[in-house]
C-alpha positions in Angstrom: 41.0 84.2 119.9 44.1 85.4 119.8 47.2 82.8 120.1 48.7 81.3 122.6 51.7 80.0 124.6 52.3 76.3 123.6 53.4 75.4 127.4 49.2 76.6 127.8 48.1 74.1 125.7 45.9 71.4 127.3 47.0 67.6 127.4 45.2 65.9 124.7 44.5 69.0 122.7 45.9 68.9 119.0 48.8 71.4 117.8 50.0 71.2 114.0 53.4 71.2 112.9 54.6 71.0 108.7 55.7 67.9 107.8 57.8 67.5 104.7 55.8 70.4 103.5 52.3 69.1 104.7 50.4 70.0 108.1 50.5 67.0 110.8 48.4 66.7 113.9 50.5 66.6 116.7 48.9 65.2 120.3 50.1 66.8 123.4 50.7 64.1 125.4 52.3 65.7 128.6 53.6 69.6 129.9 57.0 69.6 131.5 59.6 66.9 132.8 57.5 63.9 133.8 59.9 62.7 136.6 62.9 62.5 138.2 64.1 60.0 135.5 64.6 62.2 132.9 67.4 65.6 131.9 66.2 68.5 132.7 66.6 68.9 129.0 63.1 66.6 128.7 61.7 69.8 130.4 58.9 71.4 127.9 55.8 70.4 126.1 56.1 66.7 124.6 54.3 66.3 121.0 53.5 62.7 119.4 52.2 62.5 116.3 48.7 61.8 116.3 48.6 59.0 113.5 51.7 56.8 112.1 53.4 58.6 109.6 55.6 55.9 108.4 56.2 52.1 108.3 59.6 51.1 109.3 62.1 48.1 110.8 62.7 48.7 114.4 66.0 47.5 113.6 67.3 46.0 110.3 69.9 44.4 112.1 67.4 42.3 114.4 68.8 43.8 117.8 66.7 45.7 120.4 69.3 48.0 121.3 67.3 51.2 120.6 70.8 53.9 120.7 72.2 51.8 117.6 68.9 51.2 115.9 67.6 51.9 112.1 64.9 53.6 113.6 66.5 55.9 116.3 68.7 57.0 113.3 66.1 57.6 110.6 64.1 59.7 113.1 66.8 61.5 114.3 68.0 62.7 110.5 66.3 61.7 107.6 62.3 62.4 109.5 64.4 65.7 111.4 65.0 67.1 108.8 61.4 67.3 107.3 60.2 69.8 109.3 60.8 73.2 108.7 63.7 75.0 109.7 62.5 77.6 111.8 60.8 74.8 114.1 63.9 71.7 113.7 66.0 74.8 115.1 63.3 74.8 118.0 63.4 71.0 118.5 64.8 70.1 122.2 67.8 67.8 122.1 66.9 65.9 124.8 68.0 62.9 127.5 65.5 60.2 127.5 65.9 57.4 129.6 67.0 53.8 128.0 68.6 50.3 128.4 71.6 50.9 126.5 73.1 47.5 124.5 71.2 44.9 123.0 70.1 41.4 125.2 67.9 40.8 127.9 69.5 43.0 130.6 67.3 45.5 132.8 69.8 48.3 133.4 68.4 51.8 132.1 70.5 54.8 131.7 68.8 57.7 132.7 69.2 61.3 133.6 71.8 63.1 132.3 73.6 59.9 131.2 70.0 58.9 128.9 70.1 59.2 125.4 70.6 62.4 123.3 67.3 62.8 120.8 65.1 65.5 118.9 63.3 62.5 117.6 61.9 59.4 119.5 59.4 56.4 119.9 57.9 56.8 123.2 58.2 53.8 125.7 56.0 51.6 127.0 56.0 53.2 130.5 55.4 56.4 128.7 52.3 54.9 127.1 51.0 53.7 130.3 52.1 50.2 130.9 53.7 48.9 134.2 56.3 46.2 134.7 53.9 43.7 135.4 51.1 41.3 133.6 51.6 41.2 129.8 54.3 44.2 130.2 56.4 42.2 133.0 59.0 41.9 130.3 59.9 45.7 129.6 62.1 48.0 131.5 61.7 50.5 133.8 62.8 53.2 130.9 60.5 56.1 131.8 57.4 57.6 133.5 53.8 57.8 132.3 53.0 60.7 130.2 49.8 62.4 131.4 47.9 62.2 128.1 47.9 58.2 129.3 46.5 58.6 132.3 46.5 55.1 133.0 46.6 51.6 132.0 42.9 51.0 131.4 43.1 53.9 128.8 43.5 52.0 125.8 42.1 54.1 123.4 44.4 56.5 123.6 47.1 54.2 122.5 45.7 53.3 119.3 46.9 54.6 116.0 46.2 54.9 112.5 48.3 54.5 109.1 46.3 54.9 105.8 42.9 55.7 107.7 43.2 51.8 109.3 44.3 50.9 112.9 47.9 49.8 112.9 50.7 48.2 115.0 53.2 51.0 116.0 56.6 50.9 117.8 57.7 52.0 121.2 61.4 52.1 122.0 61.6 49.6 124.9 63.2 46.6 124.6 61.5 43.3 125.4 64.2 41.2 127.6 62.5 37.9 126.7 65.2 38.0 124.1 67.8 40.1 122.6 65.7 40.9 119.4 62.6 41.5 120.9 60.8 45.2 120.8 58.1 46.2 122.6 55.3 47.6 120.2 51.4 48.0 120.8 48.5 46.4 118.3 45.7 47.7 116.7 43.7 47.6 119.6 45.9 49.6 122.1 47.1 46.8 123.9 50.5 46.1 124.4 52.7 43.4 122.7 56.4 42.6 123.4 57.4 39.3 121.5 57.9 41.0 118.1 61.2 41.1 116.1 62.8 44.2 116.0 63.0 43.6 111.7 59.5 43.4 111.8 58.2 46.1 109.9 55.7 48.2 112.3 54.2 52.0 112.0 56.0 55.0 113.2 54.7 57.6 116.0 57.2 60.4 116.2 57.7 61.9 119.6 59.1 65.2 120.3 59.6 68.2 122.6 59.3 71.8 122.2 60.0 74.4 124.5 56.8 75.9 126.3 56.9 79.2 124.9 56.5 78.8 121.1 53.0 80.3 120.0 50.1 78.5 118.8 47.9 79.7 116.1 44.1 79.5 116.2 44.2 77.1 114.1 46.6 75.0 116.0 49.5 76.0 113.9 52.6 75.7 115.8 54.9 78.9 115.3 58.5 79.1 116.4 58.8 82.9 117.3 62.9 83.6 116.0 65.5 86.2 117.3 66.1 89.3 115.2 69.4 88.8 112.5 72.2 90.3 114.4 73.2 93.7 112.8 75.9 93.4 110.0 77.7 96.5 110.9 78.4 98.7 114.0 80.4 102.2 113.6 83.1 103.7 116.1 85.2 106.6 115.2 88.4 105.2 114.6 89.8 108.2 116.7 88.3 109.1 120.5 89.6 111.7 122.6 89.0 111.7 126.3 86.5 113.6 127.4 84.4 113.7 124.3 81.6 112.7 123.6 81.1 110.1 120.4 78.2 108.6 118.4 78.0 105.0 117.3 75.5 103.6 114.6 75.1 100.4 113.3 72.7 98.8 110.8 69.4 97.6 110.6 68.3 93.7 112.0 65.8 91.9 110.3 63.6 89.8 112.0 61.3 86.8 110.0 57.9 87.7 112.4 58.4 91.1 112.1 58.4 91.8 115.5 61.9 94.1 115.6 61.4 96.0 119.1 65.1 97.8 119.5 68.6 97.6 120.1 70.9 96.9 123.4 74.3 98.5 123.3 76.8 98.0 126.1 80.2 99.4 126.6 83.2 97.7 127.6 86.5 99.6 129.2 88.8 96.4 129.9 89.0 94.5 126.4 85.7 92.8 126.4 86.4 91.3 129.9 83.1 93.0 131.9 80.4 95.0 129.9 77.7 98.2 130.4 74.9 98.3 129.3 75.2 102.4 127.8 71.5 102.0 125.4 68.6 100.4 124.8 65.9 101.8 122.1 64.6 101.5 118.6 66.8 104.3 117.3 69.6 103.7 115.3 72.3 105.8 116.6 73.5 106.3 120.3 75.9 109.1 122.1 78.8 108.3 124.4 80.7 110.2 126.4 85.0 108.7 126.9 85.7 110.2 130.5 89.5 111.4 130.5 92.0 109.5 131.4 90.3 106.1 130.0 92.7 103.4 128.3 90.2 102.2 125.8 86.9 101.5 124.7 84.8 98.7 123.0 81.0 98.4 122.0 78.7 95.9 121.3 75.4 95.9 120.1 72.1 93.2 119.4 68.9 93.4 118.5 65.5 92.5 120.5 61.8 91.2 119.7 58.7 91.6 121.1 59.0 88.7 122.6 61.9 89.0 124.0 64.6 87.5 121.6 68.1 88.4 121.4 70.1 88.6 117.9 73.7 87.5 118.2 76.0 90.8 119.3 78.2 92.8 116.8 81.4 93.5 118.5 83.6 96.4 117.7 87.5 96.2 117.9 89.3 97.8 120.8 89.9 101.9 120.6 92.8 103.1 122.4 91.6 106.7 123.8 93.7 109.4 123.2 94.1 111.0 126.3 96.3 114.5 125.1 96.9 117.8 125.6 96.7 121.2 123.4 100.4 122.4 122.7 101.5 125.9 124.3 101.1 128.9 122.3 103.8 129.8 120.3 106.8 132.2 121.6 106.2 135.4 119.4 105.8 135.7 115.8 107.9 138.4 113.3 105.8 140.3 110.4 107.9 142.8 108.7 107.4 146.4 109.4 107.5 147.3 105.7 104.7 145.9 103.3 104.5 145.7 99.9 101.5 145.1 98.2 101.4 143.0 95.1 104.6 141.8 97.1 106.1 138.6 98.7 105.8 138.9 102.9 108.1 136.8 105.1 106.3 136.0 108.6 108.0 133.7 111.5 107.3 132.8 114.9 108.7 130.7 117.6 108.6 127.2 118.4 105.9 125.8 120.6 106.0 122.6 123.3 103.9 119.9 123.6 103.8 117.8 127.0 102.7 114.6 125.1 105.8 115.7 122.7 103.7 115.1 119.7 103.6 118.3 118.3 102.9 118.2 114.7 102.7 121.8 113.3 101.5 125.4 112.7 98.6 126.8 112.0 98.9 130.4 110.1 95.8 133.0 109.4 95.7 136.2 107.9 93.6 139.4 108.7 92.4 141.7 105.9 91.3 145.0 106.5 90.0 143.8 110.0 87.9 141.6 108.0 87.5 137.2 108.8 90.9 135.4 109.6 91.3 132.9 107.3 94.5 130.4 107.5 97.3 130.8 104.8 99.7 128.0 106.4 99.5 124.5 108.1 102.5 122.4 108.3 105.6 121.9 110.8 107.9 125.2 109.2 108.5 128.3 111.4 108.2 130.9 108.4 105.7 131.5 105.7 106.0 133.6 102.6 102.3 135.4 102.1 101.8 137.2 98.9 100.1 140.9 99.6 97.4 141.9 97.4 97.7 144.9 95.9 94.9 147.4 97.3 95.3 145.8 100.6 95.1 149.0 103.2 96.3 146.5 106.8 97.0 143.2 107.1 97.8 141.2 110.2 98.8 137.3 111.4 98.3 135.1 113.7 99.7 131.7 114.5 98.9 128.5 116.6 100.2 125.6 117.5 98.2 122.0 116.6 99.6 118.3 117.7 99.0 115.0 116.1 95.7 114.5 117.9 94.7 117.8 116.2 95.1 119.7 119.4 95.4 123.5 119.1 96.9 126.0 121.5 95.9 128.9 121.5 97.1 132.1 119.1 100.2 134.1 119.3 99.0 137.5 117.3 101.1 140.2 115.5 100.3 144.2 115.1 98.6 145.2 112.0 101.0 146.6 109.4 99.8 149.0 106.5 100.4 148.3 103.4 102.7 150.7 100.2 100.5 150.1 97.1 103.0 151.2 95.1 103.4 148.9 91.9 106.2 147.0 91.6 107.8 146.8 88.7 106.8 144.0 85.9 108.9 141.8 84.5 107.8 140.3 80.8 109.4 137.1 79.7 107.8 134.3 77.1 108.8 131.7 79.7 105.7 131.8 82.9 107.4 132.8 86.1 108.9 129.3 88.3 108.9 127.3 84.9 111.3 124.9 84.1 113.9 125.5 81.5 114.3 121.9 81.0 117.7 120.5 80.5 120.8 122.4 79.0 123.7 121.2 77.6 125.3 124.5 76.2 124.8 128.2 76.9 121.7 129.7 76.4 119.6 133.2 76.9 116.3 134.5 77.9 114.8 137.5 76.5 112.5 139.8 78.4 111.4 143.1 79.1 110.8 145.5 81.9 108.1 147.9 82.5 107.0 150.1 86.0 103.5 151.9 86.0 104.3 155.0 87.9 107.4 155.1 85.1 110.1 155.1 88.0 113.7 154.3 87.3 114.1 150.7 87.7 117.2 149.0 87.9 117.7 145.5 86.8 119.8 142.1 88.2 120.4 138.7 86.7 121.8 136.2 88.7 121.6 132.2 88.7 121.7 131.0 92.0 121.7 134.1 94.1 125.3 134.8 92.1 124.6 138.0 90.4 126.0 138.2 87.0 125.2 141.7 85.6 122.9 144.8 87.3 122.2 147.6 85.1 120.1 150.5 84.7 116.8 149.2 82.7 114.9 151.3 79.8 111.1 150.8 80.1 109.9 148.6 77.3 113.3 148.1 75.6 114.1 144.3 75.0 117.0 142.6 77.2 118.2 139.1 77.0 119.7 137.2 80.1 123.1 135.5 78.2 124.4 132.2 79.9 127.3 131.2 77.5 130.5 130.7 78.0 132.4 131.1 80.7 129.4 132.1 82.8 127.5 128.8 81.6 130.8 126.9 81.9 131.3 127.6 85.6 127.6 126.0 86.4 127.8 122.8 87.6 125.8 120.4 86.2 122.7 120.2 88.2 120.0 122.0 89.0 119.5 125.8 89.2 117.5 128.7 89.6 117.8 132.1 87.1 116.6 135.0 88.4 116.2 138.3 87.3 115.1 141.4 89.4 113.9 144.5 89.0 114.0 146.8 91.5 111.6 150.7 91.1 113.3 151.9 94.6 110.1 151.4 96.4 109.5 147.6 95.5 111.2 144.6 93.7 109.7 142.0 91.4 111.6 138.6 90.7 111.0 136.2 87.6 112.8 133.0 88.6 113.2 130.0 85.7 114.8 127.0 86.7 116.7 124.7 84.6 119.0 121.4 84.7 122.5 121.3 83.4 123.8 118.1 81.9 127.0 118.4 80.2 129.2 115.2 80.8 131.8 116.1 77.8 133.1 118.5 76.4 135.1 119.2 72.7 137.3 122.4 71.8 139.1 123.2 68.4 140.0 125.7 66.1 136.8 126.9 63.5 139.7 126.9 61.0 143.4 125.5 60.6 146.0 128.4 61.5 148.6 128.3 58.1 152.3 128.3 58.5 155.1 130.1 56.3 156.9 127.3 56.9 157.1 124.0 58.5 155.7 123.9 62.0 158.0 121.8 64.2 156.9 122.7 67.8 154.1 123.7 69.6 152.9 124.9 73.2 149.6 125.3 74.5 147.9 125.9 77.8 144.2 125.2 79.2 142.9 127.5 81.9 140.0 126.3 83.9 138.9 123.5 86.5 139.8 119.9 85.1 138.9 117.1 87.6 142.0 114.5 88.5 139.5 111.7 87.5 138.5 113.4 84.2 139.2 111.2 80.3 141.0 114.4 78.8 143.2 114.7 75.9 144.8 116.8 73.7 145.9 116.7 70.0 147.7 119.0 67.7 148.3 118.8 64.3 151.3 120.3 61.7 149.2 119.3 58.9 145.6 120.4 59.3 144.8 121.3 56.4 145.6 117.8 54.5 142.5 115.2 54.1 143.7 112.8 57.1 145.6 115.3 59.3 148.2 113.7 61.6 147.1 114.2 65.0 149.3 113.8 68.0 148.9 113.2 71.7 150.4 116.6 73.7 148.6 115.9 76.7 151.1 115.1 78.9 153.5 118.3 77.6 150.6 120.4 78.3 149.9 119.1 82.3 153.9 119.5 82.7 153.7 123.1 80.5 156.4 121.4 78.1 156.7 121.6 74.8 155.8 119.9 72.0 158.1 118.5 69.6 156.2 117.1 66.0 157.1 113.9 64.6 155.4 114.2 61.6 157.1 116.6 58.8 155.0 116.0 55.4 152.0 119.0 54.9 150.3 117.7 51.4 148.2 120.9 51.4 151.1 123.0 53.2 151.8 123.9 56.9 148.8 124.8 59.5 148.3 124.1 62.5 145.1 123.5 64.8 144.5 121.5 68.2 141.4 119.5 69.4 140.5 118.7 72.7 137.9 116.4 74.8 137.4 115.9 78.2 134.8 113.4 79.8 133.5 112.9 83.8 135.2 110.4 85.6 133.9 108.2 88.1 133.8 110.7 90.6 130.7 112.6 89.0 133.4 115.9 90.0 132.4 118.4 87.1 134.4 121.6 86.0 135.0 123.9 82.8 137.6 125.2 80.4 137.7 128.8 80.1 140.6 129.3 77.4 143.0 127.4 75.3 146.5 129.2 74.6 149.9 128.6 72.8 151.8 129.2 69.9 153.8 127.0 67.5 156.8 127.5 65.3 
């Protein structure tokens, strides 16, 4: 036989439910809310245990006022929490009728103002008493559960504990006096006089909801919703008018009974929901209509019997709602190409109407072969290098914004290509490398060659400022000089050196960077000038660019030549073009004369040069 509903069950039939780990016989004693008394919570199948499971004080504190008793507490924590979690989760929290407060009063709380329990004693109207005869002293606290059918039915009250018949509690007061609990005997019948610290056996009462499955054996099983899935993918970026896909991953579900998923679709932060899937699958497709703010998705997971898993909520997506930029207005490729050469293409600015146009998108033609892009980025040139062989080559440009919109293409005419070789420039320092930093002149060497053997003409410049051409042999070694005055009148900084070579058909460039760094800077004679005779006065000139700001001095000496030279301070004579008039008039080693000069950057950073130091002396 194949299991059943729980609500099904027949009164009096047994069901089973763990118990701190063991199997208990459970009696149903009545299906649905037995009267108008009770919550609507006390709706479902009520279960009381078939035999005592316990011995326990009604109330250590000798009251019968059952909402602050020992046993109302124990039952509704320590004896909860025996049964197994899948089925304590199941557990009603239900509003039973009761007389609230200890004493002798008759007033019952009922309805939605009754007590809150998953655990309780049943009471003695529950069990089939009336107010009246040996019960006149108990309170109208509930209605009789069907399993009792009536008073006479004694039997059906009696309970066990350890395989004998035992006394065991009910939850109704006995208003004889205020410590007095109702409780029935060994024989089913009822009792009321007996203290509520009496120690009496335990019938645990409890109420399921009707549609928890039963076993064939009588197992109770408490069917649980699928896990709610842990993860749920939106593309961070939605256009309107496409078309997305979501995913999220797996639910799990204890009974194994997984069915599918439920996705919905939200377009006003959460507020009102669409239900956009339902399936087993994994993955679902959405289309974002244009024009639409934002988006957000949910999904949960569903059983077999109908359970819902908790839903996994994406965050808000604003939808991009944009369009493609215009084409852009014309685009420039040289008339003359040069293969193996450098080729300068531009075109003309695009507009956007969301004004978020991001860029250009460049692509090359071969031959009339596959376009393929050469350029992305926001510039409106692009240097292409031609391939040598090469026989047409043509462009074409779009426009893209920052929501990777594209306009469409502004073309160019095929151009042919010259395959004439340009000439080739050999240097021991790789082409764009990095000459490092230079603090005095310096030179490159390098070579020229030109395969068809034309006549190939050479220029060095640094900067774009040419400083020699000339008229190249083929193979013959050349060295670009940067040294004195040329290197002198480079700022500090950096700087490109280039050198060109030019076959009257095509041009090849090998460009070197490098960084001056020169801060001070010392001049003097190699060697002392000698005198005839004693060298009273001097006057000397510096050519060149000396910042205002600049440390700079100058010395001169009569007596160069001795082992400590007497140097003095002319600085001032040679700003004012004055001369100099020694102090000093002893020359150990004889008369000679010499000069030394520094100058340092100032705080201005300002740089300069000296290009020549002049003067005579007498």
């Amino acid at each position: 036989m194949a299991s059943v509903k729980l609500g099904s069950k027949a009164v009096g039939s047994i069901v089973k439910l763990k118990v701190n780990g063991a199997l208990r016989n459970f009696i149903v004693a009545h299906q649905g809310r037995p009267s108008s008394l009770y919550d609507t919570s006390c709706d479902g199948t009520w279960l009381l245990m078939e035999t005592c499971y316990e011995k326990k004080q009604w109330n250590s504190s000798n009251s019968n006022d059952y909402a602050t008793s020992t046993i109302h507490s124990h039952l509704n924590s320590t004896f909860l929490n025996l049964f197994d979690a899948n089925i304590r989760s199941r557990i009603k929290q239900a509003k039973i009728p009761y007389r609230p407060n200890s004493g002798t009063g008759q007033i019952v709380n009922s309805g939605a103002n009754g007590l809150s329990v998953k655990i309780f004693l049943l009471s003695a109207l529950e069990v089939g008493f009336t107010q009246s005869g040996t019960s006149a002293y108990i309170v109208n606290d509930g209605a009789r559960l069907a399993y009792f059918g009536n008073n006479s039915v004694a039997s059906n009250r009696i309970a066990t504990y350890d395989g004998s018949a035992s006394y065991w509690w009910l939850r109704s007061p006995n208003i004889v006096s205020a410590n007095s609990c109702s409780h029935i005997t060994p024989k089913g019948a009822y009792a009321g006089g007996g203290a509520s610290s009496n120690t009496f056996g335990v019938r645990p009462a409890l109420i399921l909801p009707p549609d928890l499955m039963v076993a064939d054996d009588g197992t109770v099983t408490a069917n649980t919703a699928p896990s709610t899935p842990s993860a749920l993918t939106v593309p961070a970026t939605i256009h309107g008018g496409s078309t997305i896909t979501l995913s999220w991953t797996a639910s799990t579900d204890a009974e194994s009974n997984l069915e599918g998923y439920a996705v919905e679709r939200s377009l006003d932060g959460g507020s009102t929901w669409a239900q956009i899937y339902q399936g087993s699958a994994r993955t679902a497709t959405n289309t974002v209509a244009f024009g639409t703010e934002s988006v957000m998705y949910r999904v949960r997971a569903y059983d077999a019997e109908g359970l819902y898993s908790g839903w996994k909520t994406s965050g808000q997506v604003a939808v991009i709602n944009n369009t493609a930029p215009t084409p852009p207005d014309g685009i420039t490729v040289p008339e003359q190409v040069n293969g193996g050469q450098p080729l300068a293409i531009s075109w003309g600015p695009s507009t956007d109407g969301e004004n978020n146009l991001s860029g250009y998108c460049l692509e090359r033609q071969v031959d009339g072969g596959e376009w393929e892009a050469v350029y992305t980025g926001p510039e409106l040139s692009f240097t292409d290098q031609v391939t040598k062989g090469w026989q047409t080559v043509a462009y074409r440009v779009r426009a893209y914004d920052t929501e990777n919109a594209y306009s469409g293409y502004t073309a160019g005419e095929a151009r042919a290509v010259n395959n004439n070789t340009p000439p080739e420039i050999t240097c021991e320092y790789p082409a764009n490398t990095s000459l490092g930093v230079k603090t005095e002149g310096f030179s490159v060497p390098y070579s020229v060659a030109d395969e068809e053997g034309d006549p190939v003409s050479v220029t060095e410049a640094v900067d774009g400022v040419t400083l020699r051409t000339f008229a190249a042999q083929l193979g013959e070694a050349y060295s670009f000089e940067l040294d004195g005055a040329d290197f002198m009148k480079v700022l500090n900084g950096s700087h490109t050196l280039s050198i060109t070579a030019q076959d009257g058909a095509s041009g090849t460039t090998h460009s070197l960077t490098f960084t001056k760094r020169v801060t001070k800077a010392a001049v003097t004679l190699a060697q002392p000038m000698e005198a005839d005779g004693p060298i009273s006065v001097c006057v000397l000139s510096v050519s060149g660019s000396i910042p205002a700001d600049a440390a700079y001095t100058v010395e001169v000496s009569n007596n160069a030549k001795d082992e400590a030279p007497a140097w003095e301070d002319c600085t001032e004579e040679i700003r004012t073009g004055a001369n100099h008039i020694f102090t000093n008039d002893a020359a150990a080693n004889g008369p000679a004369f010499s000069f030394r000069l520094s100058v340092e950057r100032g705080e201005s950073g300002q740089g300069g040069y000296i290009s020549s130091v002049q003067g005579g002396f007498q």
